[in-house]
BALOBA-1460 file (C-alpha; in Angstrom, 3 decimals):
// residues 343
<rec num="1" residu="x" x="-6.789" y="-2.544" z="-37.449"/>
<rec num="2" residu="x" x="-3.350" y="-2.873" z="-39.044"/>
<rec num="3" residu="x" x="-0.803" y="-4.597" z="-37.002"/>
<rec num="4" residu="x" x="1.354" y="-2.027" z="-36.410"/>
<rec num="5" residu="x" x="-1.859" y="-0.444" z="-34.824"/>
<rec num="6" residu="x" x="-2.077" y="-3.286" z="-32.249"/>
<rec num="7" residu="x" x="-1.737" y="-2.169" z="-28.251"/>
<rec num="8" residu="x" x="1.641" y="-3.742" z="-27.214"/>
<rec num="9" residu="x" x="1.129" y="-6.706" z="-25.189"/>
<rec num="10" residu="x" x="3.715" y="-7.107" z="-21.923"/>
<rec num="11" residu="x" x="4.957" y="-10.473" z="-20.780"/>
<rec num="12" residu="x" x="4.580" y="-10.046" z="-16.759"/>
<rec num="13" residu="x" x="6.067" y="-12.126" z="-13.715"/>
<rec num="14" residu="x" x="4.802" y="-11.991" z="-10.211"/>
<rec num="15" residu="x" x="7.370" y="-12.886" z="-7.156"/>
<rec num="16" residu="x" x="6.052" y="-13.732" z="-4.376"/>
<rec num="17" residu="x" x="2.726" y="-15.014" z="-5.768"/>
<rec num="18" residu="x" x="1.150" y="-17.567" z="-3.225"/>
<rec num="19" residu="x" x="1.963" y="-14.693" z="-0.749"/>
<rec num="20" residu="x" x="-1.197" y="-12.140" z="0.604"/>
<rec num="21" residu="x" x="-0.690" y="-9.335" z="-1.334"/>
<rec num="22" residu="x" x="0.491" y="-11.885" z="-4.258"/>
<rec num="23" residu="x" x="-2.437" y="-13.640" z="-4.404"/>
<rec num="24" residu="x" x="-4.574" y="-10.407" z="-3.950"/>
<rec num="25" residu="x" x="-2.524" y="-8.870" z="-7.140"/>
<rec num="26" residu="x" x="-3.772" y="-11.541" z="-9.535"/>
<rec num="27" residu="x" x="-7.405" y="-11.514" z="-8.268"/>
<rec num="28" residu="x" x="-7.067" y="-7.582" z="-9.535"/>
<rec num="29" residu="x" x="-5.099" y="-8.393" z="-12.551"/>
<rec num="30" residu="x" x="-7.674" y="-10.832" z="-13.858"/>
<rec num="31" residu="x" x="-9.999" y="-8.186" z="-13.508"/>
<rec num="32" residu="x" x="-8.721" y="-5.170" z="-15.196"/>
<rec num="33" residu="x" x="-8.196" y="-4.300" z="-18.685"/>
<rec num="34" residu="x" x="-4.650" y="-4.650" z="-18.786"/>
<rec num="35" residu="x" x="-2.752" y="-5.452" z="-21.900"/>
<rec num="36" residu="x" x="-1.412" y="-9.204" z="-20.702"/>
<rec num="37" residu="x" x="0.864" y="-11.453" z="-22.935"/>
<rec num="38" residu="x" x="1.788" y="-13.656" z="-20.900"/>
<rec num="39" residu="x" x="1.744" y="-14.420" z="-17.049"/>
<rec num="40" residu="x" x="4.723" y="-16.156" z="-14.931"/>
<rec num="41" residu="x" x="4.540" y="-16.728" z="-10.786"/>
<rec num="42" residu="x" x="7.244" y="-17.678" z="-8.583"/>
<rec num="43" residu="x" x="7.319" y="-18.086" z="-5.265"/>
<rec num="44" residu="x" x="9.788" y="-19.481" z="-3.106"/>
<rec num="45" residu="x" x="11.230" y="-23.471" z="-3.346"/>
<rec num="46" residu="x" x="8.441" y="-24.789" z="-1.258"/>
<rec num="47" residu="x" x="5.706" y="-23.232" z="-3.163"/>
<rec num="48" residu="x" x="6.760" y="-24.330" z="-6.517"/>
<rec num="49" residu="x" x="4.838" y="-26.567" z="-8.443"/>
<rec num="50" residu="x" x="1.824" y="-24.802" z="-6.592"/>
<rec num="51" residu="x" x="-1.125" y="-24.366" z="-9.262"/>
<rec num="52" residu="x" x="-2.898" y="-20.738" z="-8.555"/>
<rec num="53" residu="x" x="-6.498" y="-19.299" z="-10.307"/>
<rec num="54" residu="x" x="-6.137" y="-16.421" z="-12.734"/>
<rec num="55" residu="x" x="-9.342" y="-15.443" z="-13.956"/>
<rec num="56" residu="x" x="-10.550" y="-18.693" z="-15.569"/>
<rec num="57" residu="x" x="-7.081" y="-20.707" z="-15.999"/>
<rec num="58" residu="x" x="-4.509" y="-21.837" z="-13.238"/>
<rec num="59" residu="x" x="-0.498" y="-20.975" z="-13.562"/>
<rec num="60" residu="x" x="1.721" y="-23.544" z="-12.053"/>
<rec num="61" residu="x" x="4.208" y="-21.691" z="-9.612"/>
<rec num="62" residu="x" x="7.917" y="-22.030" z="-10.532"/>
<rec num="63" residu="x" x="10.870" y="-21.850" z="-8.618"/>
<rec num="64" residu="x" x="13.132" y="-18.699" z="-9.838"/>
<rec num="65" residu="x" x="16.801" y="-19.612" z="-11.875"/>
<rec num="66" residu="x" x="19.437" y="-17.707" z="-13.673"/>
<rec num="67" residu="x" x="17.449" y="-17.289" z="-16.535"/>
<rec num="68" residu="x" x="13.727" y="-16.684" z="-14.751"/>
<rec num="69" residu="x" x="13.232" y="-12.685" z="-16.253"/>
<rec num="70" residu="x" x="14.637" y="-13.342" z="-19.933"/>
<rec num="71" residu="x" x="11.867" y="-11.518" z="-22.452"/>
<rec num="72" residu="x" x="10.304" y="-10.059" z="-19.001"/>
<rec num="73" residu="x" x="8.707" y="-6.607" z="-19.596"/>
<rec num="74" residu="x" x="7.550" y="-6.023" z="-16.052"/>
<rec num="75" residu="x" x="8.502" y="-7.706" z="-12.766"/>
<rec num="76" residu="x" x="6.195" y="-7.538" z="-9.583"/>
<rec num="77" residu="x" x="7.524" y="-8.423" z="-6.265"/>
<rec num="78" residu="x" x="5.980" y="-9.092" z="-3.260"/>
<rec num="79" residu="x" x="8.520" y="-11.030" z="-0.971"/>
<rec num="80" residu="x" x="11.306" y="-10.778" z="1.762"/>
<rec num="81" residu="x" x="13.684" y="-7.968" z="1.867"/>
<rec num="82" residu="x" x="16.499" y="-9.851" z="0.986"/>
<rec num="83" residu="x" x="14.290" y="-11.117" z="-2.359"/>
<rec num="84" residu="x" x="13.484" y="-7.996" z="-3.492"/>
<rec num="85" residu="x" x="17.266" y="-6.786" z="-3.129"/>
<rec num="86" residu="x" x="18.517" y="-9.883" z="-4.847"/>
<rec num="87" residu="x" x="15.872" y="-10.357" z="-7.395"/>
<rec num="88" residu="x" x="14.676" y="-6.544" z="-7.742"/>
<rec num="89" residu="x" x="18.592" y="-6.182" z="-9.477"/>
<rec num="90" residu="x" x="18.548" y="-9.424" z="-11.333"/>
<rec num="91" residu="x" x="15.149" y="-8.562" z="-13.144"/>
<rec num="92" residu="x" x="16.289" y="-5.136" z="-13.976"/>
<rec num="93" residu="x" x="19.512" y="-5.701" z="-15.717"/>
<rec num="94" residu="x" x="17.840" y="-8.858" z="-17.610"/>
<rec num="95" residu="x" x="16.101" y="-5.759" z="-19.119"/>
<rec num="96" residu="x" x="12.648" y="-5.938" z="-17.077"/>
<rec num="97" residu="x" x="11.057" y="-3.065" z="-15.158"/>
<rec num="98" residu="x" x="10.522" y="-4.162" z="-11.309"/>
<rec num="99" residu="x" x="7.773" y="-2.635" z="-9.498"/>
<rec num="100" residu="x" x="8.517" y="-3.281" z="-5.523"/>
<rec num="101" residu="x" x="7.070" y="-3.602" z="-2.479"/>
<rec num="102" residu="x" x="9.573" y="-3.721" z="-0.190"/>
<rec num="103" residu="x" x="10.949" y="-1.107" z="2.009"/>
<rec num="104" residu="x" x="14.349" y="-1.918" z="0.396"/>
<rec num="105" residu="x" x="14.103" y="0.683" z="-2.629"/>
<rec num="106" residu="x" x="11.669" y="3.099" z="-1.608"/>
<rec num="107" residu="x" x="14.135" y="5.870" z="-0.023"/>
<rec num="108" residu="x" x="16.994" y="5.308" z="-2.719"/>
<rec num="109" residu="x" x="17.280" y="8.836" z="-4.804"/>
<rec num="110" residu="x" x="17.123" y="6.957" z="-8.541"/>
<rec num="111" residu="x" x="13.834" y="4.880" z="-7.559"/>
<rec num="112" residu="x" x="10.489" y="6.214" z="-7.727"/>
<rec num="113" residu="x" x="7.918" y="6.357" z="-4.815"/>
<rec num="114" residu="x" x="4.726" y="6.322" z="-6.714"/>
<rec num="115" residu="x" x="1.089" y="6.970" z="-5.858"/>
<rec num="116" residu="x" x="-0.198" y="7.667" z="-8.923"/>
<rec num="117" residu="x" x="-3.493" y="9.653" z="-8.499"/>
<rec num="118" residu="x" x="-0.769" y="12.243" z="-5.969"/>
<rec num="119" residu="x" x="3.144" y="12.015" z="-7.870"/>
<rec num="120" residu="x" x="2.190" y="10.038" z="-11.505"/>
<rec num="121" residu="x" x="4.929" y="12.185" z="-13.392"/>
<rec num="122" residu="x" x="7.226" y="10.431" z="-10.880"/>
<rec num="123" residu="x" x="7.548" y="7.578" z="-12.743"/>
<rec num="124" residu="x" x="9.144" y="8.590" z="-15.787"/>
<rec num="125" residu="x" x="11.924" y="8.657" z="-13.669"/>
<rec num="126" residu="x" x="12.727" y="5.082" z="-13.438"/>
<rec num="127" residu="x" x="16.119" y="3.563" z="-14.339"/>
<rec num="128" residu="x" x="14.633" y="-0.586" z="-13.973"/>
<rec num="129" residu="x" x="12.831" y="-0.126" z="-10.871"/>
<rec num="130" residu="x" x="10.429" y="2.037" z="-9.013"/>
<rec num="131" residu="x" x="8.742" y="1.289" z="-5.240"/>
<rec num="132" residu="x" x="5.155" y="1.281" z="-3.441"/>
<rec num="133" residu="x" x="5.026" y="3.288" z="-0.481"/>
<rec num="134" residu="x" x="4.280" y="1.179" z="2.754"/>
<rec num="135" residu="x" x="0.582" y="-0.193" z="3.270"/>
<rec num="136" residu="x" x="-0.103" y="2.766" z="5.764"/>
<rec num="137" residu="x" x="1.980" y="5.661" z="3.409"/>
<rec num="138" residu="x" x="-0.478" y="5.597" z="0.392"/>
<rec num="139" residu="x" x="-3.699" y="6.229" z="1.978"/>
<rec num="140" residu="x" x="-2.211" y="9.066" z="4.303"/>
<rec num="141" residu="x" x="-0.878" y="10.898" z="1.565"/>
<rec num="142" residu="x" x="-4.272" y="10.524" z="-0.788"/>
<rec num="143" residu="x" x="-6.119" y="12.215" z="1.979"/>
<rec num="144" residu="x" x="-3.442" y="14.668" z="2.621"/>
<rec num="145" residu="x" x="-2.893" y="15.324" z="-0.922"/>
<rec num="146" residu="x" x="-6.291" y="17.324" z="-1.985"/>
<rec num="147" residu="x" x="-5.996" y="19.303" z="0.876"/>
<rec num="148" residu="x" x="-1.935" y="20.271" z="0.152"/>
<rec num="149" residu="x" x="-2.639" y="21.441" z="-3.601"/>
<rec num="150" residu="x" x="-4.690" y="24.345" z="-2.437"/>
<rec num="151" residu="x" x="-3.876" y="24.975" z="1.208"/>
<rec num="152" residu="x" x="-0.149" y="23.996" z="1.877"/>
<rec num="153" residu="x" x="0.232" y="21.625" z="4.727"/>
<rec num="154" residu="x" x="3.047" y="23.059" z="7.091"/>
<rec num="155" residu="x" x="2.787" y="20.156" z="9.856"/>
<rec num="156" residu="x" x="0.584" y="16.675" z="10.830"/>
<rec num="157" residu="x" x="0.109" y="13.972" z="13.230"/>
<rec num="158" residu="x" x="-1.488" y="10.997" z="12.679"/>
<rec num="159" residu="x" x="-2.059" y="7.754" z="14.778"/>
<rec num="160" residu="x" x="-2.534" y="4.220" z="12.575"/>
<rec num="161" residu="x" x="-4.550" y="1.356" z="13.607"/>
<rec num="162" residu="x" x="-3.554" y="-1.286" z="11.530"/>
<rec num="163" residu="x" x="-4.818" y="-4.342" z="10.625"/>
<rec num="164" residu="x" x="-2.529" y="-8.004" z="10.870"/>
<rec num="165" residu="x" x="-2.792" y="-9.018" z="7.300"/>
<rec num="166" residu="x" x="-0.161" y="-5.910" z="6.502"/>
<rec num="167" residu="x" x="2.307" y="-8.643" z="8.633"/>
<rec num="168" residu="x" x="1.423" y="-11.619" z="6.316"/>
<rec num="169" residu="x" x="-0.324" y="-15.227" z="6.823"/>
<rec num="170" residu="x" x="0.706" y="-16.302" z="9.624"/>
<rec num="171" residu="x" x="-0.434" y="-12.954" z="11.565"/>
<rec num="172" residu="x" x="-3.793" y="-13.737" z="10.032"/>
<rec num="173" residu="x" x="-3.672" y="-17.355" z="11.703"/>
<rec num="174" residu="x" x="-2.116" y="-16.291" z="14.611"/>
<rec num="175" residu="x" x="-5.080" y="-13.512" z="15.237"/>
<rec num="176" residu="x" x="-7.973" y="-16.429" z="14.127"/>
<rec num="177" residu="x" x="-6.585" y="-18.802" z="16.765"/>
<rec num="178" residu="x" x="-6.153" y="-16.560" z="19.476"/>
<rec num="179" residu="x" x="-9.389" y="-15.284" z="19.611"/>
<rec num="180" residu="x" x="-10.673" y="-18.697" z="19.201"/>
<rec num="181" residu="x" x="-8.482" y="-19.437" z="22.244"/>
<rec num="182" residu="x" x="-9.422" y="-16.561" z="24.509"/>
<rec num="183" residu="x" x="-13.288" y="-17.027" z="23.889"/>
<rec num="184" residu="x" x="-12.730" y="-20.548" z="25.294"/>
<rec num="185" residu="x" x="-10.513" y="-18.833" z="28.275"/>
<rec num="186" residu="x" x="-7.216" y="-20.266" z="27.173"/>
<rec num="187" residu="x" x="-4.007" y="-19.065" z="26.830"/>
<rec num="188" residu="x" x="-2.850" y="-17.219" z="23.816"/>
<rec num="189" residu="x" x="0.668" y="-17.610" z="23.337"/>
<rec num="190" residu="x" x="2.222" y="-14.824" z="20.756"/>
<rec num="191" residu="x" x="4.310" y="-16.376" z="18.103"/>
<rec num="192" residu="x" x="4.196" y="-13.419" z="15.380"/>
<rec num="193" residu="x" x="3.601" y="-10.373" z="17.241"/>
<rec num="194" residu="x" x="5.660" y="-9.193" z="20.731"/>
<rec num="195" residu="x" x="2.285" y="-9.732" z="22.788"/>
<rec num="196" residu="x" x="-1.295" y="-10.905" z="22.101"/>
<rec num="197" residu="x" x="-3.151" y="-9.347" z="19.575"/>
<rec num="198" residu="x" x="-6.845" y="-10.977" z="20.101"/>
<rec num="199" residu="x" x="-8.804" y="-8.524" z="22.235"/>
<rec num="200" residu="x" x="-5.455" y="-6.182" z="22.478"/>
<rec num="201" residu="x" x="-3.725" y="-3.580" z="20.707"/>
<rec num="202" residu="x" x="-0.097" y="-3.015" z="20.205"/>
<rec num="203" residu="x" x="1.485" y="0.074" z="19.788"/>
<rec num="204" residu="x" x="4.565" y="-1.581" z="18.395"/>
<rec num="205" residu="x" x="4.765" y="-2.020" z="14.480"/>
<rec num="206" residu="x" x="8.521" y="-2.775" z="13.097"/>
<rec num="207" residu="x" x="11.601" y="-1.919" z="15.752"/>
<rec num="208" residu="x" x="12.200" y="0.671" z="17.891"/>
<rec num="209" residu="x" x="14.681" y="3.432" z="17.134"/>
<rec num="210" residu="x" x="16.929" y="5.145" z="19.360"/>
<rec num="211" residu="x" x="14.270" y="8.174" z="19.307"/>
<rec num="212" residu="x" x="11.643" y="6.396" z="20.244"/>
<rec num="213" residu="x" x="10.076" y="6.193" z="17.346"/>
<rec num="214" residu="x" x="9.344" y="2.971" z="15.188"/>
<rec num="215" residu="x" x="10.750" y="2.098" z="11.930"/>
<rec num="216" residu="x" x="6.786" y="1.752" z="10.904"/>
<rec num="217" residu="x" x="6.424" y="5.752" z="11.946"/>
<rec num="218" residu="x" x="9.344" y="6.278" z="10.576"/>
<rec num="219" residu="x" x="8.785" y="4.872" z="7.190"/>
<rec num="220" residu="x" x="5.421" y="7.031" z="6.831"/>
<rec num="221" residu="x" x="7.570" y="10.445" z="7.073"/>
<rec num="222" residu="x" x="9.987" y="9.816" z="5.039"/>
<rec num="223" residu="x" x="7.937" y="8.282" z="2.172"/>
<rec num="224" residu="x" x="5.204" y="11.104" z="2.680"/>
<rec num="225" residu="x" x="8.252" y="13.428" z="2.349"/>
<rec num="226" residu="x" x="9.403" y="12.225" z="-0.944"/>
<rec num="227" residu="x" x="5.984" y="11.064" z="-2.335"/>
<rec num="228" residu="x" x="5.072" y="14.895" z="-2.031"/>
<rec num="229" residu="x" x="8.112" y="16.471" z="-2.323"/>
<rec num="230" residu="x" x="8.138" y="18.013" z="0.672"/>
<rec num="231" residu="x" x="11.418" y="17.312" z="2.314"/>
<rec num="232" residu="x" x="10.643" y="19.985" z="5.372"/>
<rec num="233" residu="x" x="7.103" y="18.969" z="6.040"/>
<rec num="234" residu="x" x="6.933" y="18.571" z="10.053"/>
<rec num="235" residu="x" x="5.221" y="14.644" z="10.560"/>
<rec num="236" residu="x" x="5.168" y="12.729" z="13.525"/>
<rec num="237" residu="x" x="3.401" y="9.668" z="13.391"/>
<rec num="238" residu="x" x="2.611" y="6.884" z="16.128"/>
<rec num="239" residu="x" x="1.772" y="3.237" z="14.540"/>
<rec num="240" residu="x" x="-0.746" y="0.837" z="16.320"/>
<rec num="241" residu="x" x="-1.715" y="-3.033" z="15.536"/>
<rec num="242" residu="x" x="-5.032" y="-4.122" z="15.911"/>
<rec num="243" residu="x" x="-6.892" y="-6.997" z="16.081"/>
<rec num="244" residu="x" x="-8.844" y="-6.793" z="12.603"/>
<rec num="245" residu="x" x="-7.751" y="-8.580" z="9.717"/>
<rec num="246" residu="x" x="-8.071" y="-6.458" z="6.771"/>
<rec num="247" residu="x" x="-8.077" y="-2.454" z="6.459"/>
<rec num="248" residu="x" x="-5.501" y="0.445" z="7.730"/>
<rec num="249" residu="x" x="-7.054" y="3.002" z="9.638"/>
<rec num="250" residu="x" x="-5.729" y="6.472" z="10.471"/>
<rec num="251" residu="x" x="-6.745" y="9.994" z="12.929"/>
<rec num="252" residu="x" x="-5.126" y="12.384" z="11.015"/>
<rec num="253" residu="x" x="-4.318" y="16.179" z="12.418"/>
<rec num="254" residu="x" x="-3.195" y="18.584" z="9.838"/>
<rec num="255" residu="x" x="-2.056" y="22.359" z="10.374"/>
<rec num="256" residu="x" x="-2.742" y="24.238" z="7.143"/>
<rec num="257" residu="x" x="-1.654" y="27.505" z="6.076"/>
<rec num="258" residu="x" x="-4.702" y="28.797" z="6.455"/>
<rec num="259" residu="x" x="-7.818" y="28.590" z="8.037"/>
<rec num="260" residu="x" x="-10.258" y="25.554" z="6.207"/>
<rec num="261" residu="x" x="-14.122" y="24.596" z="6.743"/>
<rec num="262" residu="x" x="-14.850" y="21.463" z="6.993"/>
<rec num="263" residu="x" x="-16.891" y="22.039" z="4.159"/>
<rec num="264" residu="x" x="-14.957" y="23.047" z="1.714"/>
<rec num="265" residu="x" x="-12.271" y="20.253" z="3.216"/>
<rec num="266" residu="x" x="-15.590" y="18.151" z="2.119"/>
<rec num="267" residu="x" x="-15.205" y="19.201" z="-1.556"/>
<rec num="268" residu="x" x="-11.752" y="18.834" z="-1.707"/>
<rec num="269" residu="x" x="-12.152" y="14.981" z="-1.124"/>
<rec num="270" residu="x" x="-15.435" y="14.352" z="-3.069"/>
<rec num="271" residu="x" x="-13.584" y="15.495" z="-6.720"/>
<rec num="272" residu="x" x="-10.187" y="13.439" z="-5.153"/>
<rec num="273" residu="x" x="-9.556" y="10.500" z="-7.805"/>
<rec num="274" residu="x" x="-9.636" y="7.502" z="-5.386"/>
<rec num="275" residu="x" x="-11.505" y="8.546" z="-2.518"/>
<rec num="276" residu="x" x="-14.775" y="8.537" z="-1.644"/>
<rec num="277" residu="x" x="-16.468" y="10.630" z="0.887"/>
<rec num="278" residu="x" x="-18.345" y="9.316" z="4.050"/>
<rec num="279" residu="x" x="-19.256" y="11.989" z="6.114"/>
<rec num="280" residu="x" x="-22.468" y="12.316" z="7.905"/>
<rec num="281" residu="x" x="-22.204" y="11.796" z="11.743"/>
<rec num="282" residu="x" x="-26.357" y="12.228" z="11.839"/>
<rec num="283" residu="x" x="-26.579" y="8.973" z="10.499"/>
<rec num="284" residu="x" x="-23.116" y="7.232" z="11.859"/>
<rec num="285" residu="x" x="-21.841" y="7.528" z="8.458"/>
<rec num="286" residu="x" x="-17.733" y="7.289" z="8.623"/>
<rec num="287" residu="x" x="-15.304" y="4.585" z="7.257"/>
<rec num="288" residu="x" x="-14.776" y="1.821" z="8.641"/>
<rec num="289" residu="x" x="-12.541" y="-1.162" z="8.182"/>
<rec num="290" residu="x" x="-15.517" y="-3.351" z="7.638"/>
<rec num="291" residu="x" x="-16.875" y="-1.841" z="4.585"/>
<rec num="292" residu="x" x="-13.376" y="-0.917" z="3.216"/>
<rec num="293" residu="x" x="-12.350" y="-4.397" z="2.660"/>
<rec num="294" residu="x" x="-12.650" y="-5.772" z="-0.794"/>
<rec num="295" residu="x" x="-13.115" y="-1.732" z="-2.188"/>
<rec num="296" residu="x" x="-10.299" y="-0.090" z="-3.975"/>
<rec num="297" residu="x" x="-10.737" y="3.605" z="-2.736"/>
<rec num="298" residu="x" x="-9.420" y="5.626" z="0.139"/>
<rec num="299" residu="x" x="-12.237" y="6.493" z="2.156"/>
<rec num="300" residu="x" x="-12.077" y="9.753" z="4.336"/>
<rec num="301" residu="x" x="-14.929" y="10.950" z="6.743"/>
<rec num="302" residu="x" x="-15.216" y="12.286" z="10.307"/>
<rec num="303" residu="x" x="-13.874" y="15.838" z="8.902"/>
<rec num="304" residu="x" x="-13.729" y="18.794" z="11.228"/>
<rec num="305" residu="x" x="-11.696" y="21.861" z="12.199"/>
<rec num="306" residu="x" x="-8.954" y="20.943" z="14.728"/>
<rec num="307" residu="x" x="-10.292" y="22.481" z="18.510"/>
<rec num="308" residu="x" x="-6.727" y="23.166" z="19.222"/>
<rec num="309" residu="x" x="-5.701" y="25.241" z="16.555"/>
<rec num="310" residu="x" x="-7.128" y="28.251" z="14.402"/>
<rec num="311" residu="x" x="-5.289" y="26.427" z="10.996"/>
<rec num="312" residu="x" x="-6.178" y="22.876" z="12.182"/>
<rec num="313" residu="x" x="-8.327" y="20.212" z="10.515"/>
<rec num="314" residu="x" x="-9.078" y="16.366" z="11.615"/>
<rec num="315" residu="x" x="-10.362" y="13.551" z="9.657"/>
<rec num="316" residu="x" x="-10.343" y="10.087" z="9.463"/>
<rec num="317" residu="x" x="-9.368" y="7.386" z="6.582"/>
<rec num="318" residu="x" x="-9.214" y="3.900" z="5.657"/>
<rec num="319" residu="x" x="-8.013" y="1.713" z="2.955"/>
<rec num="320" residu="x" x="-7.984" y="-1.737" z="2.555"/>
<rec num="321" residu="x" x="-4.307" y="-2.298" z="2.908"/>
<rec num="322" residu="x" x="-3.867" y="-4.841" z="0.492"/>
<rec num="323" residu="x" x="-5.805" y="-3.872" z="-1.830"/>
<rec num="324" residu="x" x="-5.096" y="-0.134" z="-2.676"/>
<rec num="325" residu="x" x="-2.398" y="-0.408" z="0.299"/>
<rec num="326" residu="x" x="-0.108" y="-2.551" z="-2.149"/>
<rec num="327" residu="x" x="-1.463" y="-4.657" z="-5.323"/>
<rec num="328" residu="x" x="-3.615" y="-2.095" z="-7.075"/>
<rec num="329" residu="x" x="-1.331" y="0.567" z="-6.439"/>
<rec num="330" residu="x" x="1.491" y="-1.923" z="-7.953"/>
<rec num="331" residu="x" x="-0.822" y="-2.001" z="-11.146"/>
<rec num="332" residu="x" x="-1.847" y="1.130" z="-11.512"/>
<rec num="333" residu="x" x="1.896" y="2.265" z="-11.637"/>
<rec num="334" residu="x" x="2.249" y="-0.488" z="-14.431"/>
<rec num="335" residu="x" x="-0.627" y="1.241" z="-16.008"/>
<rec num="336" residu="x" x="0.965" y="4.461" z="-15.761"/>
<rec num="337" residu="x" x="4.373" y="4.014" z="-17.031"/>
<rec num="338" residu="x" x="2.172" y="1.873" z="-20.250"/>
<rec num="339" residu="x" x="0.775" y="5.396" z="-20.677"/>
<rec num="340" residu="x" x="3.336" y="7.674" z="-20.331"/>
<rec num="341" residu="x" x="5.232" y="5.260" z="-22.777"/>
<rec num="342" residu="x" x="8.190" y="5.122" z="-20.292"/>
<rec num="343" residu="x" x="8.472" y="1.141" z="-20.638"/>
């Protein structure tokens, strides 16, 4: 192969690596076929020096200065808000493309709200950076998005149940030493969360708004608007914590423009690049966090026509939220602007 023939390489840096979804985004990286130069982390003052595993080598962590995105193709961050404001600008007019995962970007008109297997054309949009929906946005609108292309969706509901590592380490800790706590009949003082969260569930995720709403049910309209450009589309959306560590779950009630079988609903989802079907109540078959953790695919089961309404359908989904929820969607966007030759 003549060099000139070569696939372009990409130098790529990772903020916010010793984080969750960080440190779930190289354990993907290292595993995919994607065309890798050269590999930077940072993390925050405390964390550098920090050695972390990528594939079969460790990167030291470093600490990020003026000069920390010079020769930078594509930046990944994972980090605070104020990080990804600060740093999401700095990396794009060093010249790199910044793929987000904050809620800081993801409503502005000029950055892209990507899923790629529902709005990939999306992307070629970009001017320096482009956003990942929240954790509990890119599942809903996989499932809803099979359905939409063939029998509009003119309203939903849906109810989360969402899982404490979409709130970071110390949730994770915080749930681990509570329960440990309550099964010895202690007291479990909340630290992270409003209330307990062992043996509880909280129907509180982000801050209230003066409708009553949540920012978290707020943030999963208006990215499903935008991610299916559907600015009308009627959503409401109530957001629940529970005590499980890994995988989003959601009840989702859609009104259709026309009658659907729960069949053909059922064949909709089984051709649906990245879901999987698990539908067979005879045998308990349905998702379940359990088996969604660790798996990459939005899995959708429990489907049936909605009681209450003649154009109504219900299923059920979940996704491992950090997983498919942020990192690998983060990649696969990478992978899609590579192929659309838009970097």
């Amino acid at each position: 192969m003549a060099e000139s023939d070569s696939p372009k390489l990409y130098n790529v840096a990772v903020v916010g690596a010793t984080g969750v979804v960080g440190q779930k985004f190289l354990r993907i990286l290292a595993g995919r076929q994607f065309p890798l130069r050269n590999l930077t982390l940072f993390a925050s003052k405390r964390s550098a020096g920090r050695r972390l595993g990528f594939g079969e080598t460790e990167i030291e962590v470093q600490e990020i200065g003026p000069r920390s995105f010079r020769g930078v193709d594509l930046v990944f961050i994972s980090a605070t808000d104020e990080i990804s404001r600060t740093i999401g600008q700095s990396a794009s007019k060093a010249g790199a493309v910044v793929i987000d995962d904050s809620g800081v970007w993801r409503m502005e008109e000029n950055v892209p709200l990507v899923v790629p297997e529902v709005n990939p054309d999306d992307v070629a949009r970009h001017e320096g950076i482009l956003s990942i929906p929240n954790c509990a946005t890119t599942p809903l609108v996989m499932s809803l998005w099979p359905l939409h292309k063939v029998n509009p969706i003119k309203r939903f509901t849906v109810a989360t149940y969402q899982s404490v590592s979409g709130t970071g380490q110390a949730a994770i800790k915080e749930l681990a030493e509570q329960t440990q706590r309550v099964l010895e009949n202690q007291r479990a003082a909340p630290h992270v969360y409003p209330h307990q969260i062992a043996h509880n569930v909280l129907p509180e995720i982000g801050s209230f708004k003066d409708d009553g709403y949540t920012s978290e049910e707020w943030k999963i309209a208006v990215e499903t608007r935008k991610i299916m450009h559907e600015p009308e589309l009627a959503i409401s959306a109530t957001c629940v914590r529970v005590p499980i560590y890994v995988g989003h779950s959601a009840a989702v009630h859609v009104e259709l423009s026309r009658p659907m079988e729960a069949e053909e609903a059922q064949g909709l989802f089984r051709e649906a690049p990245g879901v999987s079907l698990q539908d067979d109540p005879s045998i308990s078959l349905y998702p379940q966090p359990h088996t969604a953790s660790g798996r990459d695919e939005v899995f959708v089961g429990r489907i049936r026509q909605d009681s209450s309404h003649p154009n109504g359908l219900a299923f059920w989904t979940v996704c491992d939220n950090l997983r498919k929820g942020a990192a690998l969607n983060a990649i696969q966007i990478a992978e899609e602007l590579i192929a659309q030759g838009v970097i």
